[in-house]
C-alpha positions as CSV (number, residue, x, y, z in Angstrom):
1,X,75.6,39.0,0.3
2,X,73.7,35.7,0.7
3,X,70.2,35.5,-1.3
4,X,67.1,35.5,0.4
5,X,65.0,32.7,-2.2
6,X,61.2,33.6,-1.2
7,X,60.2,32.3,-4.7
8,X,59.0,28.9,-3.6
9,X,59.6,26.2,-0.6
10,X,61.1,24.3,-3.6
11,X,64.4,25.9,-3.7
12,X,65.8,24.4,0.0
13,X,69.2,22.7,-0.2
14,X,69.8,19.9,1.9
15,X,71.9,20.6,5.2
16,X,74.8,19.4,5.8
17,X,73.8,16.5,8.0
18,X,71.2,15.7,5.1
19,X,74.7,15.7,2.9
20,X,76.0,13.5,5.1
21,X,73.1,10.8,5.9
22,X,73.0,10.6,1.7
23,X,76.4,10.0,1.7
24,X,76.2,7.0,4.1
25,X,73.0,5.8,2.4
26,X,73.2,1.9,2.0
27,X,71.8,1.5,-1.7
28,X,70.7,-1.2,-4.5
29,X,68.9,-1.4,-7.4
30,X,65.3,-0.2,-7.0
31,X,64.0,-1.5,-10.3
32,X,64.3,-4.8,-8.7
33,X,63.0,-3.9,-5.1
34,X,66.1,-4.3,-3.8
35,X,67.3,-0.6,-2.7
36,X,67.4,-0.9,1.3
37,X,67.1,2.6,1.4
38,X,64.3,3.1,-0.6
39,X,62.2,0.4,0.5
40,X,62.8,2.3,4.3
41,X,61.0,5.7,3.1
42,X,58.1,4.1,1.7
43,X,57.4,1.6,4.3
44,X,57.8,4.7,6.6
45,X,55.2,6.9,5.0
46,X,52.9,4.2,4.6
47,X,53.1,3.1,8.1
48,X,53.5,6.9,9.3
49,X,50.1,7.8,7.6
50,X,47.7,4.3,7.6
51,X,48.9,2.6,4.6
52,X,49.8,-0.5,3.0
53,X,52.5,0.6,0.8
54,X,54.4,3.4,-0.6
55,X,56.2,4.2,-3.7
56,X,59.3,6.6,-4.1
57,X,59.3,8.7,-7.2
58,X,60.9,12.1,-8.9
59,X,58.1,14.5,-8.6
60,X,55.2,15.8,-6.8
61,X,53.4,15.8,-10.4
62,X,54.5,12.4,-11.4
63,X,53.2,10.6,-8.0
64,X,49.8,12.7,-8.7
65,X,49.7,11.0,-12.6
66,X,50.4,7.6,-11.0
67,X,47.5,7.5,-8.3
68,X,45.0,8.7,-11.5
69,X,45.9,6.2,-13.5
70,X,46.0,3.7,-10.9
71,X,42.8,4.8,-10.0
72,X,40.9,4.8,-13.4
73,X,40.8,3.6,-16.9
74,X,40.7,5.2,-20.1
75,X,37.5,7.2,-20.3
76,X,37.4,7.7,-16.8
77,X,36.8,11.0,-15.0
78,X,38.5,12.8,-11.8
79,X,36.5,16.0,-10.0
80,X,39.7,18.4,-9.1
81,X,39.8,21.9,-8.0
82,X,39.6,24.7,-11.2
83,X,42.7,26.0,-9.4
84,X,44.3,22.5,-8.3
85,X,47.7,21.7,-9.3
86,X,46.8,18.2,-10.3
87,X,44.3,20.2,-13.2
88,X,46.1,23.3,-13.6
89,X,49.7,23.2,-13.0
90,X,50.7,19.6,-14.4
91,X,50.5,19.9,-18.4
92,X,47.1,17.8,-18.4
93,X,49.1,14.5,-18.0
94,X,46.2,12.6,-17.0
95,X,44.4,13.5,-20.1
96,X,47.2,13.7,-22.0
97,X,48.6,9.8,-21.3
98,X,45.7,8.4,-19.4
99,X,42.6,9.8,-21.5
100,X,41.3,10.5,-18.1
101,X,39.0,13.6,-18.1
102,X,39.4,16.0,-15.3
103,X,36.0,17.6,-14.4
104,X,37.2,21.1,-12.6
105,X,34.4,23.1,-9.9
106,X,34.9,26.2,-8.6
107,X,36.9,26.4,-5.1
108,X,35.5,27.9,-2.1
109,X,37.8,30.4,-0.9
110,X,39.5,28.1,1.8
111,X,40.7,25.7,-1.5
112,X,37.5,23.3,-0.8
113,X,34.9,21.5,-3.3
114,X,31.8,22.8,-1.7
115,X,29.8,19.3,-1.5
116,X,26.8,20.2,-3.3
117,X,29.0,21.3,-6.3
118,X,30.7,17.8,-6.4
119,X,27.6,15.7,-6.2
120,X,26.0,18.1,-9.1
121,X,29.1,16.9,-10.8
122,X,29.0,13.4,-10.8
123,X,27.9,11.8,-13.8
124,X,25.1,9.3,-14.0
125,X,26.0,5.6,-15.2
126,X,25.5,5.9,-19.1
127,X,27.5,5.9,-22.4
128,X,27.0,9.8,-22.9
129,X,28.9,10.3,-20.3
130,X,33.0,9.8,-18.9
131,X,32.5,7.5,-16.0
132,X,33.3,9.8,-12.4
133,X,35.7,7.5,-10.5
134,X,37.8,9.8,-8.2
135,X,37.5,13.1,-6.4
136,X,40.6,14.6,-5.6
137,X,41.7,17.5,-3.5
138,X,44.5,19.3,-2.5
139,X,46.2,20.4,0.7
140,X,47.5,22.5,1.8
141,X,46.1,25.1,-1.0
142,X,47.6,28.5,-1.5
143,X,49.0,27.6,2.1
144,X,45.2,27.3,2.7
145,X,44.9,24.0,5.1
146,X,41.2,22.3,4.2
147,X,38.9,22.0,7.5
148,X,39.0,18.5,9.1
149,X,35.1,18.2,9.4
150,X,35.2,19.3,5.7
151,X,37.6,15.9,5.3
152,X,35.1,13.6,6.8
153,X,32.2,15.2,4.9
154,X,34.1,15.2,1.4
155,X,35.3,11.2,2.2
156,X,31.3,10.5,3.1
157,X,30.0,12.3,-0.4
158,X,32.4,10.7,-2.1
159,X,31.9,6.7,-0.7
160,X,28.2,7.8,-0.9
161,X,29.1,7.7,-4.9
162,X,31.1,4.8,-4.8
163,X,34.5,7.1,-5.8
164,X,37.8,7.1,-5.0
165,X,39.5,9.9,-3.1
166,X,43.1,11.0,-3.5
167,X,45.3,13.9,-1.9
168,X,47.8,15.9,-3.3
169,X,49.2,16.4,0.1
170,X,52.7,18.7,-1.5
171,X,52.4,20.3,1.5
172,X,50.7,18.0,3.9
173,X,53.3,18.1,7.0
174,X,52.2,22.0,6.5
175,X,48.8,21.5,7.2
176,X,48.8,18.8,9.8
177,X,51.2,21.2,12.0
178,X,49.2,24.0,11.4
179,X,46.1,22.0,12.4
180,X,48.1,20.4,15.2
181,X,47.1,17.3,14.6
182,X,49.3,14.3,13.0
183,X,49.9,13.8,9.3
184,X,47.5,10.5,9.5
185,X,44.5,12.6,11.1
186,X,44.1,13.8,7.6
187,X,45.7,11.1,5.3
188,X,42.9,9.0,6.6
189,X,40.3,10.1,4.4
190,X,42.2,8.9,1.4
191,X,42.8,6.2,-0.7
192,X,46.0,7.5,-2.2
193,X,47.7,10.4,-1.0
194,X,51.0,12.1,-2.7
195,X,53.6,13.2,-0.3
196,X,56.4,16.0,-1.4
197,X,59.6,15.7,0.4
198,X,61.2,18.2,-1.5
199,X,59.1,21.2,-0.6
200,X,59.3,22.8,2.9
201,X,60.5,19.5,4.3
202,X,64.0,20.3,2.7
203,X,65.1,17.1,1.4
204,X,66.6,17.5,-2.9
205,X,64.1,15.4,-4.5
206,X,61.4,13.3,-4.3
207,X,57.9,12.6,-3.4
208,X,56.1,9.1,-2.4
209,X,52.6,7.6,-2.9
210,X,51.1,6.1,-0.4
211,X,48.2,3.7,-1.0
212,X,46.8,-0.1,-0.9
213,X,49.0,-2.6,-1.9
214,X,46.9,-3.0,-5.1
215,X,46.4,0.6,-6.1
216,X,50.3,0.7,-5.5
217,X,51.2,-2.5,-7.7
218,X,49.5,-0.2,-10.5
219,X,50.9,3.0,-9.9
220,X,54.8,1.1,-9.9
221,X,54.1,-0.4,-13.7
222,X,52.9,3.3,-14.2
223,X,56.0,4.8,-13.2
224,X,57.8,2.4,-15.4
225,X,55.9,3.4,-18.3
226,X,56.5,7.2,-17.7
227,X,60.4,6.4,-17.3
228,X,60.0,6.7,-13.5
229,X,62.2,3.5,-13.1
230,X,65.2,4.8,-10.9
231,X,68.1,2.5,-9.8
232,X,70.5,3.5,-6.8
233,X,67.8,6.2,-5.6
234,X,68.5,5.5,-2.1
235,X,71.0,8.5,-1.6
236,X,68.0,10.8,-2.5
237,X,65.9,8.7,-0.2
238,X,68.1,9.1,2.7
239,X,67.4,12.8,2.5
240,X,63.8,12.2,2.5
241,X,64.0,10.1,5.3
242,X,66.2,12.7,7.5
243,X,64.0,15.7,6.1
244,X,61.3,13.4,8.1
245,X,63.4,12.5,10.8
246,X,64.6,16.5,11.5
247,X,62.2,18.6,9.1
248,X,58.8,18.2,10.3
249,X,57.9,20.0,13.6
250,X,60.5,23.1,12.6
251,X,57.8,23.7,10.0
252,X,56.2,25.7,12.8
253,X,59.0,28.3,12.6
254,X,58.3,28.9,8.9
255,X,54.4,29.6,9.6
256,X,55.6,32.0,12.0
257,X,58.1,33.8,10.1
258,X,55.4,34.2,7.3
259,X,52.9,35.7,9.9
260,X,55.3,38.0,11.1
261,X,56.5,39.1,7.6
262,X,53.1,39.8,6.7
263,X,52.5,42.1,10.0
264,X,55.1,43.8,8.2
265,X,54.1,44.6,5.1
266,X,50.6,44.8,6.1
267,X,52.2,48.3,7.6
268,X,53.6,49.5,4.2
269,X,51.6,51.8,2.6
270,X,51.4,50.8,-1.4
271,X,51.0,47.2,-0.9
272,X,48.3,45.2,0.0
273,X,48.1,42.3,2.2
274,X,45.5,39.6,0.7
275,X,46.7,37.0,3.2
276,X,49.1,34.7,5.4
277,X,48.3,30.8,5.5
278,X,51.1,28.6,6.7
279,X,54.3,29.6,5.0
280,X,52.8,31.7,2.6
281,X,52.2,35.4,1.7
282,X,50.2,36.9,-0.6
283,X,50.1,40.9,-1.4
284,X,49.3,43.0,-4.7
285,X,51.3,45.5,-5.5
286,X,50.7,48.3,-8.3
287,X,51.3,46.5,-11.6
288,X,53.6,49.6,-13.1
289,X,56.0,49.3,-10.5
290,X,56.3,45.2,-10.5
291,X,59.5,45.5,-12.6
292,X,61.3,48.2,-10.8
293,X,60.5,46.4,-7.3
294,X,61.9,43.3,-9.2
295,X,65.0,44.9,-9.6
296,X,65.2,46.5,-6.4
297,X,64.7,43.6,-4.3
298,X,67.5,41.5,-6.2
299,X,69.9,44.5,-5.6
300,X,68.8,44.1,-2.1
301,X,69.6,40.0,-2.3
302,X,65.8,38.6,-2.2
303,X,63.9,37.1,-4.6
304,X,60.6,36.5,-5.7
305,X,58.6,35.3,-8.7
306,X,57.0,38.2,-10.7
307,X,54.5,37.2,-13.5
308,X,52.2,39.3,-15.2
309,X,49.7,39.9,-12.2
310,X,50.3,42.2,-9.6
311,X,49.8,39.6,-7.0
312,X,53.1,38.3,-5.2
313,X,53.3,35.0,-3.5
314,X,55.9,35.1,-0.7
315,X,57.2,31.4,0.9
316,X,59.1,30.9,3.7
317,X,61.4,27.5,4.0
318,X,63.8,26.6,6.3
319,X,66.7,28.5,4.0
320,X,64.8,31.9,5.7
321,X,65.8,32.8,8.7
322,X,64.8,35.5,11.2
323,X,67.5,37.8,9.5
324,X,66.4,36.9,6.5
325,X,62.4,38.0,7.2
326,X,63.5,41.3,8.5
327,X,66.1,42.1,5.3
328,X,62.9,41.6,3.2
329,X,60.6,43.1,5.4
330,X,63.4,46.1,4.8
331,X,63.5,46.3,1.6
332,X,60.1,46.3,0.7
333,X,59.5,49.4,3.0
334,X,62.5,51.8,1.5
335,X,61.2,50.9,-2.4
336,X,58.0,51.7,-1.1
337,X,59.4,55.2,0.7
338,X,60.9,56.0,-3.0
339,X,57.7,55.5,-4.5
């Protein structure tokens, strides 16, 4: 029986022609610039999205450190998201190796910074205080895309302020097709934005940052320092760059698949449906019966993450398939008939 993986868009494999444009990938030694590869993807992103340059590293959470500390200095201060992934979800590495100071506000419900809570935060210019350099934000968010007029009016608080803005944009291909609109539309608020081409675009590894050719030049000694220095990396950057090529408008299908697997389960009396946003699902399903749904849906072939909270988060990716939707859609229904 083949698995149905709804844990994350993480868990994609590459396809076989990704196998096979990484297998021809022409390659060199990126620690000296000179992977052909390599220097391909980031020039692409950073002419794709309105940038100067672009820099080609393991992880969504390392290209996220790099743009904070190239952004700010020890004693410095970023406004994120209480529920951000750059705060919440990345072990504190900015305060941890930068002795930068995240400043978390409560999200709106859509995953924004309401602006009057990110000008209340900024701190005045005086010694008492960690000096506010950057507000980042994050999307998508929970599969939540952030509203473009919310874009411009964040990027006019913030140059109001004299701060720098960066994206986590994990998911950014997600929100620019679900806004119908290109990736650049809303890279172009940014300073620095963090691309994830390992996510729902399908490619093994890898994200890139994508910034001015200064903020860049900082972030590369960064990712030296961090052990970020990679040599033959073009046959993972081949994958990126055919995930781009092949990966980006089929996002579409995974948005739908989501919205039809929550029609669904919206129908299935016992669980209930908190929401659909791009590829993503969220229900809450009685806590005493997380386990034994567990079980049941990995006798069944799917799974999902369960944690301590009765609140399931369900993600489509380009490893689900029609067939796929309607097995889960299934077996949620007959463990709910037992119960």
């Amino acid at each position: 029986m083949d698995v149905i993986d709804l844990r994350s868009d993480t868990v994609t494999r590459p396809t076989t022609a990704m196998r096979a444009a990484m297998l021809a990938a022409e390659v060199g030694d990126d620690v000296y610039g000179e992977d052909p590869t390599v220097n391909a993807l980031q020039q692409r992103l950073a002419d794709d999205l309105g940038f100067d340059a672009g820099l080609f590293v393991p992880s969504g959470t390392q290209s996220n450190l790099l743009a904070l500390l190239a952004h700010c200095e020890r004693g410095d201060e970023y406004l994120v998201g209480m529920d951000a992934h750059t705060y919440k979800f990345e072990g504190g590495g900015a305060a941890v190796l930068g002795s930068i100071q995240p400043q978390p506000i409560m999200q709106a419900a859509d995953g924004s910074l309401p602006l009057e809570r990110i000008e209340a935060a900024i701190k005045p210019v005086d010694p008492h205080f960690a000096r506010t350099r950057v507000l980042a934000l994050e999307n998508t968010w929970h599969g939540r895309t952030l509203p473009l007029d919310y874009l411009t009016a964040a990027h006019d608080v913030a140059r109001s302020h004299g701060l720098g803005l960066h994206l986590d944009g994990a998911r950014l291909y997600n929100a620019a097709v679900a806004c119908g609109v290109p990736a650049r539309e809303i890279a172009r608020h940014f300073d620095t934005v963090s691309i994830c081409l390992s996510k729902g675009l399908g490619a093994p590894v890898g994200s890139v940052l994508v910034g001015s050719h200064a903020l860049i030049d900082k972030a590369r000694r960064w990712r030296k320092v961090t052990g970020g220095g990679w040599r033959q990396a073009g046959i993972l950057a081949a994958g990126c760059l055919h995930a781009l090529d092949h990966h980006v408008a089929r996002l579409a299908e995974d948005h739908h698949r989501a919205a039809y697997l929550a029609g669904r389960l919206r129908e299935i009396g016992g669980i209930n449906l908190l929401g659909q946003y791009t590829n993503m699902v969220f229900i809450d399903v009685p806590a005493a019966r997380l386990r034994e749904l567990d079980a049941h849906l990995k006798e069944a072939g799917i799974r999902i993450s369960i944690g301590y909270l009765p609140t399931l988060r369900l993600v489509t990716h380009l490893d689900v398939d029609d067939a796929g939707i309607e097995r889960t859609a299934d077996a949620f229904a007959a463990f709910f008939r037992q119960h």
